[in-house]
C-alpha positions in Angstrom: 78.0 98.2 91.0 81.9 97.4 90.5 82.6 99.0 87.9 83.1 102.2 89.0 85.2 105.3 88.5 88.6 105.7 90.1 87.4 108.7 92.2 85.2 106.0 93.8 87.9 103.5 94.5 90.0 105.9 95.5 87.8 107.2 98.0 87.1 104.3 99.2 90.0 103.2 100.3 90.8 105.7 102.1 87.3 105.2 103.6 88.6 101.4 104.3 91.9 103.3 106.2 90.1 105.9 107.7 87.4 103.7 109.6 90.1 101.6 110.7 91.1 104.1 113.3 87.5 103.4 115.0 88.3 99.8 116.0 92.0 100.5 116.3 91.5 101.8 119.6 88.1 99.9 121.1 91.1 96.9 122.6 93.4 99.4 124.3 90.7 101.0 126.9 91.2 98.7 129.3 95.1 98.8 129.5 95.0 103.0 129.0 93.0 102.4 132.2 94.6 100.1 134.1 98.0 102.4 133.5 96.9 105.7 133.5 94.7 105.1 136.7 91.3 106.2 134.6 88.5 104.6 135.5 86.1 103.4 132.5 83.9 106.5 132.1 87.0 108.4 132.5 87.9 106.4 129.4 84.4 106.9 127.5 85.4 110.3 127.4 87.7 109.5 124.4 84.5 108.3 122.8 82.6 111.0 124.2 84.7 114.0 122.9 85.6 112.7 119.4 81.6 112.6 118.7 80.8 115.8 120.6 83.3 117.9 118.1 82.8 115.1 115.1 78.8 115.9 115.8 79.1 119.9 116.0 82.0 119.9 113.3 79.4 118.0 111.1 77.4 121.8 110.4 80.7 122.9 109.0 81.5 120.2 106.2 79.5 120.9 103.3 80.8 125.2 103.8 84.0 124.0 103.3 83.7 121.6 100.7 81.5 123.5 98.6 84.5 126.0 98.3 87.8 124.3 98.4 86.1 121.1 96.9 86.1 117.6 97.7 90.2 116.9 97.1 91.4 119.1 99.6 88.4 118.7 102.4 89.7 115.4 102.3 93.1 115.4 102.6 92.8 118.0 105.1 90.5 115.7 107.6 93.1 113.0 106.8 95.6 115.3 108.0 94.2 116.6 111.2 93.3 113.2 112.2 97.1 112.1 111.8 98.1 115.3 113.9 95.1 114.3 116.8 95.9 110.5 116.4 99.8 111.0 116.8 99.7 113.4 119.7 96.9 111.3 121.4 99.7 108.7 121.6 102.3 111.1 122.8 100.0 112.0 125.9 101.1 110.7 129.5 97.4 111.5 130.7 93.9 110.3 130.4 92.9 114.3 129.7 95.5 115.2 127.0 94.5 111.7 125.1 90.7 112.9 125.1 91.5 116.2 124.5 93.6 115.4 121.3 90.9 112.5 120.1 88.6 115.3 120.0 91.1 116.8 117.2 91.1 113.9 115.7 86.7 114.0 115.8 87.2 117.4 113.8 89.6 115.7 111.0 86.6 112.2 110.8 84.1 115.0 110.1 85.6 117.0 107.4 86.5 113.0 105.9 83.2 111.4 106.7 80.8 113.8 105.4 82.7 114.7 102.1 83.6 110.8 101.5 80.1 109.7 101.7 79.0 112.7 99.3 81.9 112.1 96.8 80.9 108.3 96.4 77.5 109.2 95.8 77.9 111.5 93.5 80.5 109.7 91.5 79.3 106.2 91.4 77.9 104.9 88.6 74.8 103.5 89.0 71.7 104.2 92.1 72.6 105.6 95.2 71.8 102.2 97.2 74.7 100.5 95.0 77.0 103.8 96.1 75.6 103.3 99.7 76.6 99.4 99.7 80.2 100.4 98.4 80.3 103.2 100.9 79.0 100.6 103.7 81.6 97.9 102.6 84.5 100.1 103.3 83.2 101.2 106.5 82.9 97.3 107.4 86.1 96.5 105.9 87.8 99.2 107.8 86.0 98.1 111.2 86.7 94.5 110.6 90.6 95.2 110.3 91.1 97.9 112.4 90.3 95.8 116.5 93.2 93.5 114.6 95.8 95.8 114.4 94.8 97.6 117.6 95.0 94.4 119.8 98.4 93.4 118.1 100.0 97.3 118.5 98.0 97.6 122.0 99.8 94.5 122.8 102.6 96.3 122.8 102.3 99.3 124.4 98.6 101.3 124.4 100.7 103.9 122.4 101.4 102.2 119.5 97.8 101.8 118.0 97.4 105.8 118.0 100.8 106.1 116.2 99.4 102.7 114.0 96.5 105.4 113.2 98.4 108.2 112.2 101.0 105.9 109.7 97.6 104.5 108.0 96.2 108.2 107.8 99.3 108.7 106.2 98.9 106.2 103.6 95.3 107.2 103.2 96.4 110.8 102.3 99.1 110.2 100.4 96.4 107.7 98.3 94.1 110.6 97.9 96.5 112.9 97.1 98.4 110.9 94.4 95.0 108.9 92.9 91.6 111.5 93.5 91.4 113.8 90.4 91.3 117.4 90.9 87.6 118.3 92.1 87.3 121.9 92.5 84.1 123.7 94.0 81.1 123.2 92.1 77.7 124.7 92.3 76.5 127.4 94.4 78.3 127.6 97.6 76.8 125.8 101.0 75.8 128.1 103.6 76.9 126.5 107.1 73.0 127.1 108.3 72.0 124.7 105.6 72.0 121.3 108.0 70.1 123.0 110.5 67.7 124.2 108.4 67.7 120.9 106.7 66.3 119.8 110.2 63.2 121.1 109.6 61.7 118.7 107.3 60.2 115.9 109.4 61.3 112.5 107.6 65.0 113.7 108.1 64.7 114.8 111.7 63.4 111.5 112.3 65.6 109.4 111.0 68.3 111.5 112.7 66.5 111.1 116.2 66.6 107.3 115.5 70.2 107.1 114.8 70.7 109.1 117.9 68.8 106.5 120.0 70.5 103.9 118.3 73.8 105.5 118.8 73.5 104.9 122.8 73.3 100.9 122.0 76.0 101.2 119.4 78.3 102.9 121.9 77.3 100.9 124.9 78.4 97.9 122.8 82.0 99.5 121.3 83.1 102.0 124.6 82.0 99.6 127.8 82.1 95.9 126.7 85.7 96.0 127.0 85.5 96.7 130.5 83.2 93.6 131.6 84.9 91.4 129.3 88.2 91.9 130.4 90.6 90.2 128.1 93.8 91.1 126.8 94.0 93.5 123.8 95.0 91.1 121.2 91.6 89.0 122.6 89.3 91.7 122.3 91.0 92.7 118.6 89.8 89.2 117.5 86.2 89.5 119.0 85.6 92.8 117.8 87.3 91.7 114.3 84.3 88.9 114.3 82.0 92.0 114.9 83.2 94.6 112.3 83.2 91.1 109.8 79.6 90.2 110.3 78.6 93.8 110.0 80.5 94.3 106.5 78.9 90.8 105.1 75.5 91.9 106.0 75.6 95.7 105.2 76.8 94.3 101.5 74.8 91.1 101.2 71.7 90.7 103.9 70.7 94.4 104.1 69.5 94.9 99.6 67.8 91.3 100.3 65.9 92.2 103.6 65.3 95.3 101.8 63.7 94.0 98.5 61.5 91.6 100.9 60.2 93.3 103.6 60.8 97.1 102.5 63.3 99.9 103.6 62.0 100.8 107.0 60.6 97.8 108.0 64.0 96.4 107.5 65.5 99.4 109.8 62.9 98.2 112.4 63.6 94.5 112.6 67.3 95.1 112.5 67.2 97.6 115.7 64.9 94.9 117.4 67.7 92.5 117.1 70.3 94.7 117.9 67.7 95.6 121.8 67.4 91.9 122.0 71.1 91.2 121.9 71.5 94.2 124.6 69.3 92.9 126.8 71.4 89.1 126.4 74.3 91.3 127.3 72.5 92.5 130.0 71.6 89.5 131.5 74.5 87.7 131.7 77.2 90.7 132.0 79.4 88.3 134.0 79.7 85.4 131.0 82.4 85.9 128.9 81.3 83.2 126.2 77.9 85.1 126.2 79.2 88.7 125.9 82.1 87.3 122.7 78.7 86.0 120.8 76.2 88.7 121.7 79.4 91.0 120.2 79.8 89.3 117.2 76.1 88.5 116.5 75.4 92.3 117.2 77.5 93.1 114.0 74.8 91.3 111.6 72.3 93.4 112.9 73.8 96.2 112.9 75.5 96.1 109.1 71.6 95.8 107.8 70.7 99.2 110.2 74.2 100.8 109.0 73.1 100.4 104.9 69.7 101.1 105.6 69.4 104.0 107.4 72.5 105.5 105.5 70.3 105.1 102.2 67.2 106.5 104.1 69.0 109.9 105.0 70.3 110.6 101.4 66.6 110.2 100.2 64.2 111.2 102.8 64.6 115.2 102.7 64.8 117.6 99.5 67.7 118.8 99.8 71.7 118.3 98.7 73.2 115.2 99.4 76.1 116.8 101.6 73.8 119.2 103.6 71.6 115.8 104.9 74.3 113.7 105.4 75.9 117.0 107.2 72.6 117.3 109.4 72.1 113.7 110.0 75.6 113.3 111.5 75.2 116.3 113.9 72.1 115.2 115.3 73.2 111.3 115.9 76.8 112.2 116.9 76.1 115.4 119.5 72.9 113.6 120.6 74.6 110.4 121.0 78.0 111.4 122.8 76.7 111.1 126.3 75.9 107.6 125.8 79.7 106.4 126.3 80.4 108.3 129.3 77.1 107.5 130.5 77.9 103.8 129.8 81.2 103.8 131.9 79.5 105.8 134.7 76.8 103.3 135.4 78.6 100.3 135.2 81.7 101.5 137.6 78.7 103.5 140.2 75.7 101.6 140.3 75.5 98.4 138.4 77.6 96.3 135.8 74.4 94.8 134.0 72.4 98.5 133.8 74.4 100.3 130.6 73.5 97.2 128.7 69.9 97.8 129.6 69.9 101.4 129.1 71.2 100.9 126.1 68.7 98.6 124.8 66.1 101.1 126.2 67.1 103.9 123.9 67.4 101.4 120.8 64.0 100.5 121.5 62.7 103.9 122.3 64.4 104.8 118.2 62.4 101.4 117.0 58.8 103.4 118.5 59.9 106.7 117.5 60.1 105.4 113.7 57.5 103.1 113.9 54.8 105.9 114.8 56.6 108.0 112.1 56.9 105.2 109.2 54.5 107.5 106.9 57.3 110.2 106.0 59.0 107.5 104.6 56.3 105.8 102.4 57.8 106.9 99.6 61.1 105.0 99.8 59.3 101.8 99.9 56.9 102.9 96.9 59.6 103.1 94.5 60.6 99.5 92.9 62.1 96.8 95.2 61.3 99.2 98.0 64.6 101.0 96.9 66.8 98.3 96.4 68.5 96.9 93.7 67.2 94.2 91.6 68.7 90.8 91.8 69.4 90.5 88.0 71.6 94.0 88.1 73.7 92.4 91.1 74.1 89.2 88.9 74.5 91.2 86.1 77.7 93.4 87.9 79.1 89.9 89.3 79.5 88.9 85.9 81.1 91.9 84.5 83.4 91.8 87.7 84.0 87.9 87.1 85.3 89.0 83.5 87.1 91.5 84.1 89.0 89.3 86.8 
């Protein structure tokens, strides 16, 4: 699983840079608040619009890709985001900020989509070892990215925008410099292709899950700030404990649960846990001890869900690898976008406890929606190891890694 081209490195990476502009922001919303005079689901909106236009732009990814190739769909995400992220922090309103971090949702798509696809199809090896690679960035990325973003935010609430753009920067310069030349290949996407990828069942589903899921996930990264109420550099180190536990157990606990219990009954236990801790969160909204934990124990669950669900998409439908990640992103990030406004809105009008109850009501409304639909996905669990990979080939790669060190 580690020994693997350099268009896979190299892409991941920049995944590692790119996915540190998500926690980069989550310990600044408080202080763009308190400053700008926003209130907090003012505030979600920068949440709300960077997944509305990531979700719709999402349709649009595998068009371009499939004719200016992977090179050059990635550098240009990585170059819108650095134009959205740098004039986010130029703005002296709450509306310009979310208006520009919905540029820099257009820029994510065009990365996220093509990254994913490119690692998959370049990786030597199965598609879960690509996944884990692809999932360990993504964690990596998270775990760093509330540090930096509580030291900048520190600062000024500015500076973790421009921090953004400057590691955008580095990312496309990487890609640029190190990612071989991939021009188009194969017959050219048509930009119907995710929506009609919809219509087969085991795809929609999972899709609909991640969408529920999504209002926990969001409840947890665009309000918790709020009732928590510690300085940015604080909240960096809490949300770094989160984005840690969730790259350990995407790598490490989610093949293992996998092997042992299967693929989707692995999705379901990890979504339980995830409602469980909502509902803790819920309950004692006013402890500050409980809400740091609950954060940081919501990453392990959360890592598993990531990897599973991730390799669940890229198998469950018959068609190109692009055109269901492309699908499966516009259904869970336009379905999903309400849930941070929606968050902010309840806690600030009706009740500080409710968004952490709502949002354990939609996670467990995606745990019933996939249990009664488990069948479409019998056969991922029929293959060998449900899926996963077999403990002798991950020995087996930690020696050739160990050598090679």
């Amino acid at each position: 699983m580690w020994r693997q081209p350099k268009t896979v490195w190299t892409v991941a990476f920049a995944c590692v840079i790119a996915f540190m502009g998500i926690g980069l922001v989550d310990p600044i919303l408080k202080p763009i608040a308190e400053e700008l005079g926003a209130s907090p689901s003012q505030v979600s909106l920068l949440f709300t619009s960077y997944m509305v236009v990531m979700g719709v732009a999402m349709l649009g990814t595998g068009w371009v890709s499939s004719r200016f190739g992977a090179k050059r769909t990635l550098m240009a995400g990585l170059a819108i985001i650095i134009v959205g992220a740098g004039l986010a922090g130029c703005m002296n309103g709450i509306d310009g900020i979310v208006a520009f971090r919905g540029v820099w949702g257009l820029g994510n798509a065009l990365f996220i989509a093509t990254a994913l696809a490119t690692i998959t199809a370049a990786a030597r090896g199965s598609v879960g070892q690509a996944i884990v690679l692809y999932e360990a960035a993504l964690g990596v990325g998270i775990a760093a990215g509330p540090l930096l973003g509580g030291a900048l935010g520190g600062i000024s609430w500015r500076f973790p925008f421009f921090g953004v753009a400057t590691l955008m920067l580095v990312a496309l310069l990487g890609v640029g410099l190190l990612l071989p030349a991939t021009p188009p290949s194969g017959r050219p996407s048509s930009i119907t292709a995710p929506l009609k990828a919809l219509r087969h069942p085991a795809l929609l589903t999972v899709g609909l899950t991640a969408l529920l899921y999504n209002f926990g996930f969001f409840t947890l990264l665009a309000y918790t700030p709020f009732p928590l109420d510690l300085p940015a550099t604080q909240v960096g180190l809490v949300f770094f404990g989160w984005g840690l536990m969730l790259a350990l157990t995407s790598v490490a606990v989610a093949p293992w649960l996998q092997r042992r219990i299967g693929t989707t009954a692995g999705i379901l236990v990890a979504l339980l846990g995830f409602a469980a801790i909502l509902v803790v969160m819920g309950v004692w909204t006013g402890s500050k001890p409980v809400l740091v934990v609950c954060v940081v124990a919501a990453g392990a669950f959360l890592g598993v869900n990531n990897t599973l669900i991730t390799e669940t998409v890229m198998k469950a439908a018959p068609v190109e690898r692009p055109v269901a990640s492309a699908a499966y992103s516009f259904v869970r990030f336009t379905g999903g976008a309400i849930a941070p406004w929606l968050a902010g809105h309840l806690g600030e009008a009706v009740d500080a406890h409710l968004p952490f109850y709502v949002g354990a009501g939609a996670v467990l409304a995606g745990v019933l929606l996939l249990g009664s639909q488990r069948h479409l996905l019998h056969a991922i669990d029929r293959e060998p190891g449900h899926g996963a990979e077999q403990p002798h080939s991950l020995q087996e790669a930690a020696v050739v890694t160990t050598a090679d060190a």
